[in-house]
Structures are given as C-alpha cells and as structure tokens.
Rosetta silent file (secondary structure, phi, psi, omega in degrees, C-alpha in Angstrom):
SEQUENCE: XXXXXXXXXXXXXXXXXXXXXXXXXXXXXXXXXXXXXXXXXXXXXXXXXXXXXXXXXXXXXXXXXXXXXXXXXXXXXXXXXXXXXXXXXXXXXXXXXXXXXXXXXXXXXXXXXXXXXXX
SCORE:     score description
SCORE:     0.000 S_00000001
   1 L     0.000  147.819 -170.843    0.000    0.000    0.000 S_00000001
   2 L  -153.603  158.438  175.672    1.308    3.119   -0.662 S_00000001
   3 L   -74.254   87.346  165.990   -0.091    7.244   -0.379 S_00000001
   4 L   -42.061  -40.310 -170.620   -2.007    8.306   -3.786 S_00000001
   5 L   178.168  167.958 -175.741   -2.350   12.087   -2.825 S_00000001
   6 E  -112.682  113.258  167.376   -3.043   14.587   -0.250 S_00000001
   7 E   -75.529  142.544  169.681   -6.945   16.545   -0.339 S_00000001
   8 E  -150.821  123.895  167.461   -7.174   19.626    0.706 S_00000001
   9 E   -75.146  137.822 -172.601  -10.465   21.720    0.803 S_00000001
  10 E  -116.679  171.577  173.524   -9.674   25.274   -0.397 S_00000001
  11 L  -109.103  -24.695  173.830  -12.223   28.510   -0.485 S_00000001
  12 L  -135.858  104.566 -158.846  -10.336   30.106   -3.622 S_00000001
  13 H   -36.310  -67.593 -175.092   -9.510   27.505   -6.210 S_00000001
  14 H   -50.941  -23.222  173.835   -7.290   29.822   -8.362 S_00000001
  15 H   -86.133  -23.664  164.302   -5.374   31.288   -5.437 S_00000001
  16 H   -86.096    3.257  156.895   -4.194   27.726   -4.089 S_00000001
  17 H   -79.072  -42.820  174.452   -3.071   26.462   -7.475 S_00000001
  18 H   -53.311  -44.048  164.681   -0.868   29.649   -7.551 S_00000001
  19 H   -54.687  -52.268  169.224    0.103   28.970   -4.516 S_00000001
  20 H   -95.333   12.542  144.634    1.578   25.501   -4.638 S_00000001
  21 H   -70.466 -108.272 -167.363    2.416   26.562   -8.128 S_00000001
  22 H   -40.365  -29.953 -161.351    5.070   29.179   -6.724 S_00000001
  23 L  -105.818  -50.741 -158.805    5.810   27.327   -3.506 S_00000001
  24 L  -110.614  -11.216  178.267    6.241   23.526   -4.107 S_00000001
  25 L    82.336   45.538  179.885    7.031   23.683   -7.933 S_00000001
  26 L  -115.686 -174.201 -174.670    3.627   21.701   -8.963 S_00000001
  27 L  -151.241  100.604 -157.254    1.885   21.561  -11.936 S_00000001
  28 L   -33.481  102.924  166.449   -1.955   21.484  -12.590 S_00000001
  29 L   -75.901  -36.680  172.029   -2.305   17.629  -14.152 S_00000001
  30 E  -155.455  157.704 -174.952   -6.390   17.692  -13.996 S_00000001
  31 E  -153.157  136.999 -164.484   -9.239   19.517  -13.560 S_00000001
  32 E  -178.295  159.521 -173.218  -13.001   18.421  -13.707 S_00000001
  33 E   -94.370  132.942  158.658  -16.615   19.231  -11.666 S_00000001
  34 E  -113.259   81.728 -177.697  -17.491   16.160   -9.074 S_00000001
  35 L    89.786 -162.867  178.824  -20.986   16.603   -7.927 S_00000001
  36 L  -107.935   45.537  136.813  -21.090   20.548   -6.855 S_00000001
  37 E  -116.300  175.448 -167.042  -17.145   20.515   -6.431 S_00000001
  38 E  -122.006  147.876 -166.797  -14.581   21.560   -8.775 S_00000001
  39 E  -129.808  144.262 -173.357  -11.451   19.523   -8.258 S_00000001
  40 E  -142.945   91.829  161.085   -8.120   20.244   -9.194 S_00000001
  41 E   -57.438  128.334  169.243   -4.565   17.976   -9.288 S_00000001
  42 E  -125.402  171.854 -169.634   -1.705   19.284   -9.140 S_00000001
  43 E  -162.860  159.907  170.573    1.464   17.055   -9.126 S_00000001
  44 E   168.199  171.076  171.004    5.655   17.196   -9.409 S_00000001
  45 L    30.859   37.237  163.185    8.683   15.795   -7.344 S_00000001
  46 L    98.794   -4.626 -157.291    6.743   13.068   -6.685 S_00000001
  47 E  -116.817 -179.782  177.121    3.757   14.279   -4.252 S_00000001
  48 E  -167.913  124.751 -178.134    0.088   14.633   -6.041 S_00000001
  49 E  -130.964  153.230  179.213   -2.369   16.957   -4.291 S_00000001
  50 E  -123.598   95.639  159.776   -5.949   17.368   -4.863 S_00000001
  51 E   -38.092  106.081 -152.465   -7.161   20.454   -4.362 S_00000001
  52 E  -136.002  100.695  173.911  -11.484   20.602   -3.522 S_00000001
  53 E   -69.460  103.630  158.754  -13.321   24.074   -4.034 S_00000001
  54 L   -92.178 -176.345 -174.521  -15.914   23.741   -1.207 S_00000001
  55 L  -112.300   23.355  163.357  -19.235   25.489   -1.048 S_00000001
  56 L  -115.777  171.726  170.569  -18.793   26.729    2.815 S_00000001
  57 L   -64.745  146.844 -165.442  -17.462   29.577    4.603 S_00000001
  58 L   -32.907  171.354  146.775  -13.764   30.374    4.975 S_00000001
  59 L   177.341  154.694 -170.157  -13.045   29.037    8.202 S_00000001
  60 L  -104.343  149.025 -175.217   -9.273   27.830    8.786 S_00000001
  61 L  -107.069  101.122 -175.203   -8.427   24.396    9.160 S_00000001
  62 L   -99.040    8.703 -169.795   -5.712   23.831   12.343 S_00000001
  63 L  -117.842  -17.255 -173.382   -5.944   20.435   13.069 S_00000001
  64 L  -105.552  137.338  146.677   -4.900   18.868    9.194 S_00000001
  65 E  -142.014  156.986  158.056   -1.212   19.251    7.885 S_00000001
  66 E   -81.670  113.284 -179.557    0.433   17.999    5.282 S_00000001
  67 E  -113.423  128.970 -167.450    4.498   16.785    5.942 S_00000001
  68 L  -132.798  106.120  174.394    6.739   16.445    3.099 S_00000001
  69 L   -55.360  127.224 -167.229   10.419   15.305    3.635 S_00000001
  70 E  -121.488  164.402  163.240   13.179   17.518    1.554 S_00000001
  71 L  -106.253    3.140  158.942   16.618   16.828    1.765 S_00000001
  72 L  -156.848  129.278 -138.798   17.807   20.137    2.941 S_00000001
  73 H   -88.995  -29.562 -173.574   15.427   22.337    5.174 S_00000001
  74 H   -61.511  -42.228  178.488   18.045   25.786    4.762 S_00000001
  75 H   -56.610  -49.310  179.559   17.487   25.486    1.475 S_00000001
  76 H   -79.475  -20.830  175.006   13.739   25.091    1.158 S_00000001
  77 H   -98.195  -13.896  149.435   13.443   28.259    3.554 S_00000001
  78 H   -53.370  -27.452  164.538   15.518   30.543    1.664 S_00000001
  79 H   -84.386  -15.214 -175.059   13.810   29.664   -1.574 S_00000001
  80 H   -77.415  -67.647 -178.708   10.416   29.920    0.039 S_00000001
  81 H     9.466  -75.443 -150.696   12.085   33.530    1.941 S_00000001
  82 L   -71.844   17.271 -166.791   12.566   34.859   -1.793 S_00000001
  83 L  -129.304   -6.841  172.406    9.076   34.110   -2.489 S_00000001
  84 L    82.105   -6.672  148.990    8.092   36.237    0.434 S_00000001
  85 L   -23.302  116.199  168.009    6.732   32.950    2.588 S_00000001
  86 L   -95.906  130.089  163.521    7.615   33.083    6.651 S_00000001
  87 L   -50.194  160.093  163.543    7.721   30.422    8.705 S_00000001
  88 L   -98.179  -48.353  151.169    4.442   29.740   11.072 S_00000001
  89 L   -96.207  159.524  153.062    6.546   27.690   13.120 S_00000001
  90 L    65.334 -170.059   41.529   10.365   26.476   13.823 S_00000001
  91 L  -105.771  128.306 -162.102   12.675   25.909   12.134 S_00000001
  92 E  -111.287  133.852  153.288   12.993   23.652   14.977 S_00000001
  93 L   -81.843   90.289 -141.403   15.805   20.949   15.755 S_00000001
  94 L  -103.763  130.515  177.573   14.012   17.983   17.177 S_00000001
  95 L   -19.191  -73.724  170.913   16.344   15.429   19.817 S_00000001
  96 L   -13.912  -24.190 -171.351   16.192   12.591   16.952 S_00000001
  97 L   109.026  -32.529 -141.395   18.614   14.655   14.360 S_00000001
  98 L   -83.552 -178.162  177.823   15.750   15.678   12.379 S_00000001
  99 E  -133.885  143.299  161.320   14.685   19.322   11.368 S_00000001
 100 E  -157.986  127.333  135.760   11.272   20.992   10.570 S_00000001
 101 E   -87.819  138.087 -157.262    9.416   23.876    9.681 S_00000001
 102 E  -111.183  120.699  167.250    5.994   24.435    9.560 S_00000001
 103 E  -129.032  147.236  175.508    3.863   27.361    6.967 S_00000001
 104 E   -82.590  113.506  160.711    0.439   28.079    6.250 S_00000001
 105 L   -74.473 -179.458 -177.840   -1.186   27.603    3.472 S_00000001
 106 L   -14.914  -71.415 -162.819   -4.062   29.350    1.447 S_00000001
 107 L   -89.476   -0.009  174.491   -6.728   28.103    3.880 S_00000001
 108 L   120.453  -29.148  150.869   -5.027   27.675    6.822 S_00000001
 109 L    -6.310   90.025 -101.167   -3.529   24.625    6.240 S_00000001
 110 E  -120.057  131.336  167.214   -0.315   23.361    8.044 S_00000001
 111 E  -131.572  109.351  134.910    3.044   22.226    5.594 S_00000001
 112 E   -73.977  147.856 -169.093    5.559   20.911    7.207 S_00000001
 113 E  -131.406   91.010 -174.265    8.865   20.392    5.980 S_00000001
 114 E  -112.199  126.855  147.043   11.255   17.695    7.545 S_00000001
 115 E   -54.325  122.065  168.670   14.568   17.182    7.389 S_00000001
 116 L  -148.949   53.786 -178.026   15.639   13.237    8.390 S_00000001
 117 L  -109.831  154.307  134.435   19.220   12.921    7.582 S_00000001
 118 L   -48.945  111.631  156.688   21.347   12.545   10.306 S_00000001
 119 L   -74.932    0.000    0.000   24.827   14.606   11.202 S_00000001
C-alpha cells in the first residue's frame, strides 16, 4: 500500500493552485466538476495533491497538515524567503537529528517540511 495524494479543501480555487504553483514547484495535471465541487490535481517531485473548491465559509483548518520530507530544510526556507513565505513555526531541531518547519497555506492549512538525515 502506498499514499495516492493529499486533499485539501480550499475557499479560492485559483489562489491555491498559484500557490503551490510558486511554492512547491507543482503543476496542474487535472481539472473536472465532481458533484457541486470543482477539483483540481496538481502534481511534481513526486507528491500529487488534490485540491477541492468547497461550497462553505472560509473558516481555517488547524488540526490537518500535510508533511513532506526535503533533503535540505536551509534550502527550502531561503527559496520559500525569496518568495516572500515566513515560517508559522520552527525551524525547529528535534532530539532525533531531524529538522522541521511548519507554513500556512491558502486556507489555513499546516506544511511541514522535515529534514531526516542525520549529522
């Protein structure tokens, strides 16, 4: 068994495909009406996220994140930096060796970013 994709309900289609357009380097693969949502893939370096225009009120979601292992976390925050992106959290060094930072997406949405190489 293995992890198709990651859903995420958004409130403004077009501003989270820009977003993880600009930020993760994706690339819209599909797009199609399910029912009364409009659905959107986007996909690249391996991950595939599906993106789900709901029909409710904003409201931020603080309990879902998404965590996507990189192989070097200075790197991914200096390219998000130039993109004008802040951490929400960290970047924290956790007892194990690992690294992570945490940013907020569109909707409120949690992205973490872990380092799990070892010095």
């Amino acid at each position: 068994m293995k992890v198709h994709h990651f859903g995420i309900e958004v409130s403004n289609l077009e501003e989270s495909i820009s977003f993880y357009i600009n930020i993760l380097n994706l690339e819209v693969c599909s797009k199609f009406q399910f029912m009364d949502e409009e659905i959107v893939f986007l996909s690249g370096n391996g991950l595939l996220i599906e993106l789900i225009k709901r029909n409710l009120p904003t409201m931020k979601l603080t309990s879902t994140h998404l965590a996507l292992e990189i192989e070097n976390l200075e790197e991914m925050i200096s390219h998000f930096k130039s993109k004008g992106l802040v951490p929400v959290e960290g970047p924290y060094q956790l007892s194990n060796g690992w690294k992570t930072v945490f940013y907020e997406g569109v909707d409120g949405e949690i992205l973490e970013f872990l380092e799990t190489k070892y010095d």
